[in-house]
N, C-alpha and C positions, 0 to 999 in steps of 0.2 A: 504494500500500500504506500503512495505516493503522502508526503509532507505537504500543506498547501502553507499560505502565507494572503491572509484577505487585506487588500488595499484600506485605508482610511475609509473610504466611500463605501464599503460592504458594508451592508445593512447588519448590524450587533446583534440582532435576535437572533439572523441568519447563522453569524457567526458561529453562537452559542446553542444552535439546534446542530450543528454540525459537531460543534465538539462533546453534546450530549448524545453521539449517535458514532462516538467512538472513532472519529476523524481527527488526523493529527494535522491544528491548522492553528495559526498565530493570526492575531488581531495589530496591525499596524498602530490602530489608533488608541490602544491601550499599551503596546511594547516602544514604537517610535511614535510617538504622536506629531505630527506636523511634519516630516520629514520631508523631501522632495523627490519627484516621482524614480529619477533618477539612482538615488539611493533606496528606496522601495526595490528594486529590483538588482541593487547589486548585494541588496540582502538575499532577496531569494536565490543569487546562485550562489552566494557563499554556504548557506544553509541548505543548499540543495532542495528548493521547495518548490511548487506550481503557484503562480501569480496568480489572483483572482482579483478582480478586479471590474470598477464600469466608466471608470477613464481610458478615452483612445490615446491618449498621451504616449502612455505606455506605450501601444504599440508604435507609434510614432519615432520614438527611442530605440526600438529592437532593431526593424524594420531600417532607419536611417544607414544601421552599420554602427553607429558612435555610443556600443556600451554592450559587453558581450549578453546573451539571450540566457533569462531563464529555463530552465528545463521545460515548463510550460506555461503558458498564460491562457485562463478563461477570462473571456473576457463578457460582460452580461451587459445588451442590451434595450433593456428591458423595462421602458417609462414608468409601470407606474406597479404595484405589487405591494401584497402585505409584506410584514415583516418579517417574517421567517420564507416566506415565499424564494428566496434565492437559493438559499440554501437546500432547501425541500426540492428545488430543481435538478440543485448537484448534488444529492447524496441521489438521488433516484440515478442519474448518469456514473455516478460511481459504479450503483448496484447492478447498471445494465452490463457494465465490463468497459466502459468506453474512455479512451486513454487518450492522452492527453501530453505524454513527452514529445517532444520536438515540435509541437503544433501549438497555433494561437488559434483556439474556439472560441468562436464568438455565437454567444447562444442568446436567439431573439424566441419569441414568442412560436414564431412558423417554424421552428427549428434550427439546426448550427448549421457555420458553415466552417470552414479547417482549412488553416494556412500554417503549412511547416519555415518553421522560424528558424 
């Protein structure tokens, strides 16, 4: 099972229904709080964890070349949802088997779509 690491912007409920459902995943906004997106993610490869997140910034950063790629990045874009609702997205995508290293998913409402990073 893969380590995650949820950007500031992931919803906390979400967070915390993932990590009562036996997900190993760190809360930015509780561990770095305010950091910049940049170092968000030179955390996750030092930690070796999958980015989650609902900033395109992010991929903006990977994608450029100017800052090595995390193992994975989810990315959710997703308007508008209860609070545990994201989370309750991805542990269901966990449970189906569907992976997530070397690709940046981006999961809307109609479905993901999967770009190797």
């Amino acid at each position: 099972m893969s380590g995650y690491i949820a950007d500031e912007n992931f919803p906390y409920p979400s967070f915390e229904f993932l990590l009562s459902n036996g997900i190993d995943i760190i809360h930015v906004g509780t561990q770095f709080p305010s950091i910049a997106d940049y170092d968000v993610i030179e955390i996750a490869v030092k930690e070796n964890r999958l980015l989650i997140t609902l900033d395109r910034d992010h991929g903006e950063l990977i994608f450029t070349g100017t800052i090595d790629p995390p193992r994975g990045v989810i990315y959710f874009r997703i308007p508008r949802y209860s609070p545990t609702y994201l989370g309750e997205v991805l542990l269901d995508m966990i449970a189906e088997g569907m992976g997530f290293e070397g690709l940046c998913t981006v999961v809307t409402r109609r479905g993901t779509r999967r770009r190797a990073i």
